[in-house]
N, C-alpha and C positions, 0 to 999 in steps of 0.2 A: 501773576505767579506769586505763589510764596514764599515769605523765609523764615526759618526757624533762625532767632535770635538770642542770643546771653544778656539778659537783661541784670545789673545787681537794682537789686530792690528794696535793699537795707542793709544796715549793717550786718555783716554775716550771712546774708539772704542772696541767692541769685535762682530765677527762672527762667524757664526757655519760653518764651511767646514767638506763636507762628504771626508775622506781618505779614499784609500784602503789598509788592513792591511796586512800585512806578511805573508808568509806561516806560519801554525803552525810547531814548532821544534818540538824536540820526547820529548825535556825534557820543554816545554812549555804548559801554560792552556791558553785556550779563558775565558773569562770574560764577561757577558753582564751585563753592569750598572743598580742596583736598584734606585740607590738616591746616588746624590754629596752632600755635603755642600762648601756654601762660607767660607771662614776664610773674616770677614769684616777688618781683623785687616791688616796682610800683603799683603793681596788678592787686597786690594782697595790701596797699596800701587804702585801694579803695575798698575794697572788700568789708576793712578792719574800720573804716570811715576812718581814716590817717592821713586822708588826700587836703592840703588848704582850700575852703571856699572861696577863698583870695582871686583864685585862677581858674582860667579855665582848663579842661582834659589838657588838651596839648591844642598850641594855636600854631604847630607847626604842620599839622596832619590834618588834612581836608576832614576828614569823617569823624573829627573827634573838636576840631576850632569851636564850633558853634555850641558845644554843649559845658554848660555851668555843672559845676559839684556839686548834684544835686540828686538821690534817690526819685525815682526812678532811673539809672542809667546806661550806658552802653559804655562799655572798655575793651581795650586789647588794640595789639598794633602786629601783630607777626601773623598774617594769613598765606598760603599760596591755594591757589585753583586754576582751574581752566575755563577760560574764555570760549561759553557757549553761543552766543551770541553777541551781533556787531549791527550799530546804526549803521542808517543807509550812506550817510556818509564817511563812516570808518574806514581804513585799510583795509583790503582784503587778509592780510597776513596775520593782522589779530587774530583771527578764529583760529582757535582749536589750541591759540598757546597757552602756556605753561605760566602764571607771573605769580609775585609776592606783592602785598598791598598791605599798607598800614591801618589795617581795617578791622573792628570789633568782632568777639566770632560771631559768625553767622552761615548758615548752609549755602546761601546766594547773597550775591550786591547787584548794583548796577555805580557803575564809576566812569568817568574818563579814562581814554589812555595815559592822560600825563599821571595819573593817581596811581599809574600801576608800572611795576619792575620785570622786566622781562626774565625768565630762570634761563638760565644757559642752560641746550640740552643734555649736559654731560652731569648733571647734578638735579638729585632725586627731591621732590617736593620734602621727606624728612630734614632732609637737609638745609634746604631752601627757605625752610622756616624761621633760619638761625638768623636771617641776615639783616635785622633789626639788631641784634644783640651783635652778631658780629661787627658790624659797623658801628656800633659802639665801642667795642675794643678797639677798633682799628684808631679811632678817634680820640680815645685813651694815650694812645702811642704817638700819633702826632701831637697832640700836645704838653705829653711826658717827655719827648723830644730824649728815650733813652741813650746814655753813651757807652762807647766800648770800654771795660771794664768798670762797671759803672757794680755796687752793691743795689740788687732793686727786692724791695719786699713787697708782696699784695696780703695785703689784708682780706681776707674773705675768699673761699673757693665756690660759690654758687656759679651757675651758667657765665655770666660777665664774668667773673672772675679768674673762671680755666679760662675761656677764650682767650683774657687776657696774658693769663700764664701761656697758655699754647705760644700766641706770638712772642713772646720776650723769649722764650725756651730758644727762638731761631737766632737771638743776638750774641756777639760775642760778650756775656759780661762774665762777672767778676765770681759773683752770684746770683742765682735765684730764689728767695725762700718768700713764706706763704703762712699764713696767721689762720687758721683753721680748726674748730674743734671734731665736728663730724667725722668719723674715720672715714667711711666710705668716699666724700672728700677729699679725703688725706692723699687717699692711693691714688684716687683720680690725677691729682696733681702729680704725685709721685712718677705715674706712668706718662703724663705728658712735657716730662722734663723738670721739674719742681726741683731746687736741687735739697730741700730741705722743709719740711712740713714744720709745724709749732703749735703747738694749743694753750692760747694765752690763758687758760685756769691752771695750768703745770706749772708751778714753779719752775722745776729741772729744769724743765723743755725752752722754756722763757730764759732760762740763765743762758743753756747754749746757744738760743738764739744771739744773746748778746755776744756771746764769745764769738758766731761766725760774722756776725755785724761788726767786731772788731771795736766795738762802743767805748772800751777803755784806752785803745792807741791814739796817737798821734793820725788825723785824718781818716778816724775811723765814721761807724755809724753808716747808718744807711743814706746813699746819696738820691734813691728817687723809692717815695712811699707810695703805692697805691691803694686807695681807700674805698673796696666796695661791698665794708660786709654788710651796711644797712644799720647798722649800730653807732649812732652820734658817739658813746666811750671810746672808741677806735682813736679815736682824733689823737686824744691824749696822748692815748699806748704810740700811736704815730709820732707825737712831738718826743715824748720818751727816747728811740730810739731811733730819730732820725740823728745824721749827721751835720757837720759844719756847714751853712747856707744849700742843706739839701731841697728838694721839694716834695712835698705832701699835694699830690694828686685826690682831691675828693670827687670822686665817680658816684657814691650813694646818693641817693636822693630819701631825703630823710620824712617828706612830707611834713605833718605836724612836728615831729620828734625835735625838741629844742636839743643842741649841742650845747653843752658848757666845757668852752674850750681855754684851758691853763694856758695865757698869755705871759705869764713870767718865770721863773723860776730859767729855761734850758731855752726859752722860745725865741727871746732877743738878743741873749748875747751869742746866739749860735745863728741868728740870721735865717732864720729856717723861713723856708714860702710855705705859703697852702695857698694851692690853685686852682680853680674851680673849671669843671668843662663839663659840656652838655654837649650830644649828639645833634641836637636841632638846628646849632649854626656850626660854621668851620670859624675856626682860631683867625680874626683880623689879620696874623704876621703869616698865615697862609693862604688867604684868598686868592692873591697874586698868581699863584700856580694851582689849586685843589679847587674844585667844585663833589654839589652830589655825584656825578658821574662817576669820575674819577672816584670817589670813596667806596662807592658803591664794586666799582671794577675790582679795587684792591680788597674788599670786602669779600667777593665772590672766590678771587684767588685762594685767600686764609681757609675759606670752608672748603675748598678742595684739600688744604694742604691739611687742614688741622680735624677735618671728617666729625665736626661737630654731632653728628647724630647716634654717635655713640654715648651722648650722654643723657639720651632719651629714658627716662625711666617709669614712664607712666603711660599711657595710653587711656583715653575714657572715650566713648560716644556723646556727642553732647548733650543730649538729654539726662546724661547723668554727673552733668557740671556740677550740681551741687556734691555729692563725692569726691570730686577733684579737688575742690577748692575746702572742701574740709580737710583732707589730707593733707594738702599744706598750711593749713591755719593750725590743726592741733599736734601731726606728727611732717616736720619738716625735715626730719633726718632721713625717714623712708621714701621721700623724690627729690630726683634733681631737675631734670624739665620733665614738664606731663603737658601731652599732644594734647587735642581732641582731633578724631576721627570723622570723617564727616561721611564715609562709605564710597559706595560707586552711584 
């Protein structure tokens, strides 16, 4: 059998090449792809060649360990399909379900079960898609370890970013606000609980942010920053208006992109942290109780509650990935996630 594949093939270049795939093993499933999603965030970093040669794709994800930054290559990690086919010695129960796989797009795969996520049936493959990005917000939150009345601001409203907003929207805090220029953005957040939008090129906007951050009072400032607009200058604007020994959450992955981050001036005698957290492992002071599973569980929960697929804005056939992926390289204001459609 074959499969149509996303292949990038240079900087700014991606084609589809039809492979032909493996035999099935006894202890392997075929796959036919429902819907991929882009990550705009890291996705467009290889795209733009911004990915370190240092490392490889992600050595946490089976289908992507083994391969170096290197043109020609395969990316993406949010697929869901249906399980067409089962080795002779699979479960019976595989066949015919529904699952998510951290796997590049492609029309079909061949995986083990351990490589694949079951979709609960109450939740639509659009949906289903999210939950690479959702379980990273979730993973955002345990290790922001938010508190009640707590001042929290998120830098950036891209996909991670509402998600992110979605869940803090359910805590009791103090505040919510959110460092955005995109309007269409803006309101996104606004409607998912946001208590307060800001476009750090406004002056105005930027001063009342300070007034609701309370930055001039006695234990004012923001107590927990989260940072995923993809922008290393963030940082700054983060030490800027964080508060007294607050913490600066860095969620972007900047690939190449160096940060030069102001160590004096507000950064030491205010105590402030910046914390670094990646979806790939769980936080050491959580092991104890949290595995994948579990993250996964509570991951599946969020996208029932927070109906990520409304924030689908694109839709393409894969054959016309390069469209896709020029849409967010030259106008990123006009999508927020874009599918690919893989048909019946």
């Amino acid at each position: 059998m074959k499969s149509r594949q996303l292949w990038f093939t240079g900087p700014h270049s991606v084609e589809v090449i039809e492979k032909e795939l493996d035999v099935l093993g006894a202890r392997d499933v075929l796959v036919r792809t429902v819907c991929s999603a882009i990550s705009t965030g890291t996705e467009m970093l290889v795209f733009r060649n911004q990915f370190p040669d240092s490392l490889t794709l992600d050595e946490s994800i089976e289908a992507l360990s083994a391969q170096a930054v290197r043109y020609p290559l395969q990316y993406g990690y949010a697929c869901v399909g249906k399980v067409e086919e089962i080795g002779e010695e699979i479960e019976p129960h595989w066949f015919g379900k529904t699952v998510f796989s951290f796997q590049p797009h492609c029309s079909n795969f061949i995986a083990s079960p351990a490589e694949l996520v079951p979709v609960p049936a109450d939740i639509d493959p659009s949906a289903a898609v999210f939950l690479a990005n959702m379980e990273t917000a979730v993973n955002f939150l345990l290790d922001a370890s938010p508190k009640v009345g707590e001042r929290v601001l998120i830098c950036g409203q891209g996909i991670v970013g509402l998600l992110t907003s979605g869940l803090l929207a359910q805590f009791p805090l103090a505040g919510l606000f959110a460092l955005e220029s995109i309007e269409a953005r803006q309101r996104w957040a606004q409607q998912i609980g946001v208590n307060g939008v800001f476009d750090a090129n406004q002056k105005d906007a930027m001063t009342e942010l300070r007034n609701q951050l309370r930055l001039t009072e006695q234990n004012g400032g923001a107590d927990l920053i989260i940072e995923v607009s993809g922008s290393p200058d963030a940082l700054n604007l983060a030490i800027d208006l964080c508060g007294y020994a607050g913490r600066i959450l860095v969620g972007s992955w900047y690939g190449t992109k160096i940060a030069p981050i102001n160590l004096g001036e507000r950064f030491h005698r205010n105590r402030i942290q910046i914390v670094s957290t990646q979806v790939s492992s769980i936080a050491p002071e959580n092991t104890g109780r949290w595995d994948s599973a579990r993250r996964f569980e509570v991951a599946w929960e969020m996208i029932r509650r927070c109906q990520p697929e409304q924030f689908i804005s694109h839709r393409f056939p894969l054959k016309s990935a390069g469209a896709a992926y020029e849409l967010l390289d030259k106008n990123p204001v006009e999508a927020l996630q874009v599918l690919f459609d893989y048909g019946v």
